[in-house]
C-alpha positions as CSV (number, residue, x, y, z in Angstrom):
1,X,12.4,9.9,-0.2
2,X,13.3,9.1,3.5
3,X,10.6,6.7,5.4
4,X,11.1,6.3,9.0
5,X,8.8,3.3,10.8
6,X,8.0,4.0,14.8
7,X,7.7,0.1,15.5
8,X,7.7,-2.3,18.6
9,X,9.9,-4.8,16.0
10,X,11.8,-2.9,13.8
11,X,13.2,-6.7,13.0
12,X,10.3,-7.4,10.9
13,X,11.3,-5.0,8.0
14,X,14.7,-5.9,7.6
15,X,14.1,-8.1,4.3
16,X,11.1,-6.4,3.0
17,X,13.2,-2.9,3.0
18,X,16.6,-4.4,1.7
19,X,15.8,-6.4,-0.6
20,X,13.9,-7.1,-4.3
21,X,12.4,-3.5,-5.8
22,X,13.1,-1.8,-2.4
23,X,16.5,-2.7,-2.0
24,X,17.2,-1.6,-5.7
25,X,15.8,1.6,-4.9
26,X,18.1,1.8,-1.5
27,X,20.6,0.6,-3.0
28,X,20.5,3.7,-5.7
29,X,19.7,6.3,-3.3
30,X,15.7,6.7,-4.5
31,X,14.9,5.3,-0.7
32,X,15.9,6.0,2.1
33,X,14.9,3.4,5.1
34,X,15.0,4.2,9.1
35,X,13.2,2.3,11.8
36,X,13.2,3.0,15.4
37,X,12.5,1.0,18.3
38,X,9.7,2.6,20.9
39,X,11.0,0.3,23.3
40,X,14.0,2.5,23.6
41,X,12.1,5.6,24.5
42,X,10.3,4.1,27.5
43,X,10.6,6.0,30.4
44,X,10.1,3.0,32.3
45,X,12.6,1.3,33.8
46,X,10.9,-1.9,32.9
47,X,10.7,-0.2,29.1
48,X,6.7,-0.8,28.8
49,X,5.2,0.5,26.1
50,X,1.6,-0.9,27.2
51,X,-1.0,-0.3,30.2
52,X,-4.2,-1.3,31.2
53,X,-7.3,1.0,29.4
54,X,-9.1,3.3,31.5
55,X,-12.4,2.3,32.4
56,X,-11.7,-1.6,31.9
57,X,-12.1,-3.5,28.7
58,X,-9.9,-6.3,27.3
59,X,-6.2,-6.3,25.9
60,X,-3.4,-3.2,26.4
61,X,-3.2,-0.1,25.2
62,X,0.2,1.7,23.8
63,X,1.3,4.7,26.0
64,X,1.4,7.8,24.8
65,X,4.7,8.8,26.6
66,X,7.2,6.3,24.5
67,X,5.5,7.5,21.5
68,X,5.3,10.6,22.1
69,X,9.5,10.9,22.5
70,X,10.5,8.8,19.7
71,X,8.8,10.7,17.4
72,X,10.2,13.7,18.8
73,X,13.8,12.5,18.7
74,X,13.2,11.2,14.8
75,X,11.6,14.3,13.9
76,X,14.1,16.3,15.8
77,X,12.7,19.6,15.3
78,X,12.9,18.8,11.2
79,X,9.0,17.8,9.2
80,X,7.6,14.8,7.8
81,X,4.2,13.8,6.4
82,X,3.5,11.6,9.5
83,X,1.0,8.3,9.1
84,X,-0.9,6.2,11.6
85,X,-1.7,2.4,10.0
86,X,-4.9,2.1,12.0
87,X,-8.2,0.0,10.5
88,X,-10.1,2.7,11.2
89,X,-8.1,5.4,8.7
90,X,-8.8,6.0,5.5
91,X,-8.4,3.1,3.0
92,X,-5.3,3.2,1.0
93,X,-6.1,3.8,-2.8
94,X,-3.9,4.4,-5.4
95,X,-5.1,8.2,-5.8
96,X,-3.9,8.3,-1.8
97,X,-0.1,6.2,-2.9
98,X,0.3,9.2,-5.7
99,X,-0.5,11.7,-3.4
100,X,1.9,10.2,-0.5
101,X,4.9,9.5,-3.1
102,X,5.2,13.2,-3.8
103,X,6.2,13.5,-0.2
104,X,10.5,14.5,0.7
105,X,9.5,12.5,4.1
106,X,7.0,10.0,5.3
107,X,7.0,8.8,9.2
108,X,4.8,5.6,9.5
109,X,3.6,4.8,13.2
110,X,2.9,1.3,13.5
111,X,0.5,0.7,16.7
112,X,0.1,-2.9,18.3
113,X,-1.7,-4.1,21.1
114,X,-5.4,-3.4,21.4
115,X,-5.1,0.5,20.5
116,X,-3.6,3.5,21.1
117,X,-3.5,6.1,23.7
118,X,-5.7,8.8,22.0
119,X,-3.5,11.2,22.9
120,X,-0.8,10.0,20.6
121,X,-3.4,11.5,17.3
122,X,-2.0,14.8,18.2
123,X,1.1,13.5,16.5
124,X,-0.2,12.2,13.4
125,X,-1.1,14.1,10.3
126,X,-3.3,10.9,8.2
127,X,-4.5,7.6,9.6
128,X,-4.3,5.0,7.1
129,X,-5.9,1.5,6.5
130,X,-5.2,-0.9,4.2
131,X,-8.4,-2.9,4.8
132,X,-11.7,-3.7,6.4
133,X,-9.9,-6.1,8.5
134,X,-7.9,-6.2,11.5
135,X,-4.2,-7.7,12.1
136,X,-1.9,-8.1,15.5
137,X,0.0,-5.4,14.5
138,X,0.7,-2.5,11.8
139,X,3.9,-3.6,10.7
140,X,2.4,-5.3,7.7
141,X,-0.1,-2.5,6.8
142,X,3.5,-0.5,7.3
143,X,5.0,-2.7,4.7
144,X,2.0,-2.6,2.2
145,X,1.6,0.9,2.1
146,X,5.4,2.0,1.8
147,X,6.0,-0.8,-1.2
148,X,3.0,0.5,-2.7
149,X,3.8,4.5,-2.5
150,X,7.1,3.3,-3.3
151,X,6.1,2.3,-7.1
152,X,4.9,5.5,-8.2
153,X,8.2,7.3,-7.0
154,X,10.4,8.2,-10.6
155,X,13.0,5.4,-10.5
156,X,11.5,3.0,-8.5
157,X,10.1,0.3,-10.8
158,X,12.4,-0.5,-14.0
159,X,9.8,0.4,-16.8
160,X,7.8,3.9,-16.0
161,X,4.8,2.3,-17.2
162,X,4.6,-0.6,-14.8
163,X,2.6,1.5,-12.2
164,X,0.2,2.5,-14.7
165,X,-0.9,-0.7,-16.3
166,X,-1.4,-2.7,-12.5
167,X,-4.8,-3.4,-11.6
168,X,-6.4,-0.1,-10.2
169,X,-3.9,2.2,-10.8
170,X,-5.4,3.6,-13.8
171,X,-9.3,3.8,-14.3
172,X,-9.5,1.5,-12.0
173,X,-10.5,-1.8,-13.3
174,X,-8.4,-5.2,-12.9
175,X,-5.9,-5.9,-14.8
176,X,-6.1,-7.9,-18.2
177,X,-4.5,-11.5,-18.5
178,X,-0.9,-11.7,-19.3
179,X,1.6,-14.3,-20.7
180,X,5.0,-15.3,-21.9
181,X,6.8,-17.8,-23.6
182,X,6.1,-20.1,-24.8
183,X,2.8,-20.0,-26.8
184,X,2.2,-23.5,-26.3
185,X,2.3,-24.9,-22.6
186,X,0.8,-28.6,-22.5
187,X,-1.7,-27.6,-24.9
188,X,-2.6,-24.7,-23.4
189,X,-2.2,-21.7,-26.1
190,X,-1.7,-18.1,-25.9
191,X,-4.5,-16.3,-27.0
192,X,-4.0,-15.5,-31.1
193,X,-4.2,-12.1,-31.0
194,X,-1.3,-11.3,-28.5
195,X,0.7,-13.1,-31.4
196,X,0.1,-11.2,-34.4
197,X,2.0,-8.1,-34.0
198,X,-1.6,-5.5,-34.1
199,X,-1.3,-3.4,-31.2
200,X,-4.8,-2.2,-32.1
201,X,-6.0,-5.6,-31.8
202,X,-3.8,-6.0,-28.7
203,X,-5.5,-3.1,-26.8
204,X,-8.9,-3.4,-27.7
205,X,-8.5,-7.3,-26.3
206,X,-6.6,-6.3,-23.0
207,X,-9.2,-3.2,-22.6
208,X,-12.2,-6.3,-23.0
209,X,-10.3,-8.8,-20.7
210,X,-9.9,-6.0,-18.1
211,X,-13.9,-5.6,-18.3
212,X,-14.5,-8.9,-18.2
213,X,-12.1,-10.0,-15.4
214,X,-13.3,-6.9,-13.7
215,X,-17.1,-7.5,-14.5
216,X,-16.2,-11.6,-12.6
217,X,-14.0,-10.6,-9.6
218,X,-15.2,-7.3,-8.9
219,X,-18.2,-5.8,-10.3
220,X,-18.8,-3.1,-8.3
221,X,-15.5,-1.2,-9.4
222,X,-17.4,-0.7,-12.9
223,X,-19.9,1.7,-10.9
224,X,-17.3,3.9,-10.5
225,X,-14.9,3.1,-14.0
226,X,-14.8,5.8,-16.8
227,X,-16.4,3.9,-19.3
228,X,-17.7,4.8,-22.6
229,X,-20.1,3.5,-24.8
230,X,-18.0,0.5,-26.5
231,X,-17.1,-0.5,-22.8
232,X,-21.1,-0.3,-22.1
233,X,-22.0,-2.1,-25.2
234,X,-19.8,-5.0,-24.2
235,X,-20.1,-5.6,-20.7
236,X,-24.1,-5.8,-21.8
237,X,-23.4,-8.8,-23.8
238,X,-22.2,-10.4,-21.3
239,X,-25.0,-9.4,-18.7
240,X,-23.6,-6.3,-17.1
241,X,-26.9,-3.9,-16.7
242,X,-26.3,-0.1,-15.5
C-alpha cells in the first residue's frame, strides 16, 4: 500500500513512518510512505497557507488554493482513497481500519489551524476522527489512523493473529490480561491456569477476563458484544444486568 500525508510538517512523521512495525513494513516493501509539504504549493509569494474566516470569528482558516494543487500534483491524474482527519468525521473503528487496509492507495489530508476552507471537501472522499476530542493539528490523528490500518495489512505485524486478539478488533470487548516470565515477580504470581498447559482452560479464562475487564473499564461495549448465554450468565454474577 502507498500512503501519502498532505501536511503543514511533514517533519513530524519522520520516526513514526521509519521506524518500529512501520519501518519493518517499509523496509520490506508492504508500505510505502510519501509526505508533501502544502507550504510548497502556495501560490503566495509569502507561501500562506492560512487567512482570516469570512464573516469574523477567531483563529485562521487553511486555503483552499494550496490544497487544492498539492493534491493535484500527488494525485497526478492517478486515484487514491483520499481521507480528511477532521473531529467531526466519522470515528475510526476497527470495522473502518479493515475496510481502509484493503485499499492500493490512501491520501491522508491533515488540516491545522482553526478549519478548513469548505471548499477543500470537494477533494475528499471520507472524513475521519479518531476521537471526541480536538488537537492543534491532524498529524497525530494522521499517525493513529495509518498505524492502525497498517496492522491489518497481510505482512504487517509478525504473527497473523496479533490484530485479531487486540482489544476491539474482534467482538469487540477489551482485551484479557497477559503475562510473561517469570511466574513469580516479588510475590506476585501468574495466574495458575495460564501454567497448566489446558488451552480449554486457557480460553474459557481469557474469554471471562475479557468480560470482566470489559464489564470495569467499559461497560457499555457489552451493549453491543455478541454474547451468548455463558457470557450472560457470568457477567450476572458479578452484577452486569441486561
Amino acid at each position: 500500500m502507498r500512503i501519502d500525508v498532505l501536511t503543514l510538517f511533514p517533519e513530524m512523521f519522520g520516526g513514526v513512518f521509519h521506524t518500529s512495525m512501520l519501518g519493518r513494513a517499509e523496509t520490506n516493501g508492504i508500505l510505502e510512505f510519501h509526505t508533501h509539504d502544502i507550504r510548497e504549493y502556495s501560490s503566495n509569494k509569502h507561501h500562506n497557507t492560512d487567512d482570516y474566516a469570512f464573516g469574523g470569528g477567531a483563529g485562521m482558516v487553511m486555503m483552499a488554493q494550496p490544497v487544492f494543487d498539492c493534491m493535484e500534483a500527488v494525485l497526478d491524474g492517478g486515484s487514491a482513497r483520499r481521507i480528511l482527519m477532521t473531529p467531526r468525521g466519522r470515528t475510526l473503528t476497527p470495522e473502518l481500519a479493515r475496510e481502509l487496509a484493503k485499499e492500493e492507495r490512501l491520501v491522508i489530508l491533515a488540516g491545522h489551524y482553526e478549519g478548513l476552507d469548505e471548499r477543500i471537501s470537494e477533494l475528499i472522499d471520507d472524513e475521519i476522527s479518531i476521537g471526541d476530542y480536538v488537537l492543534t493539528g491532524g498529524e497525530l490523528p494522521a499517525m493513529v489512523l495509518v498505524d492502525c490500518v497498517s496492522r491489518f495489512i497481510p505482512g504487517v505485524l509478525g504473527c497473523a493473529e496479533s490484530a485479531e486478539d487486540e482489544s476491539f478488533s474482534n467482538d469487540g470487548l477489551l482485551e484479557y490480561p497477559q503475562y510473561t516470565r517469570p511466574a513469580d515477580f516479588r510475590g506476585r504470581l501468574v495466574p495458575e491456569v495460564l501454567l497448566n498447559g489446558n488451552h480449554a482452560e486457557i480460553n474459557k479464562w481469557r474469554r471471562q477476563q475479557s468480560l470482566l475487564k470489559t464489564l470495569e473499564m467499559r461497560p457499555d461495549l457489552l451493549e453491543k458484544a455478541p454474547l451468548d448465554k455463558k457470557d450472560l450468565e457470568f457477567l450476572r454474577l458479578h452484577g452486569y444486568e441486561k
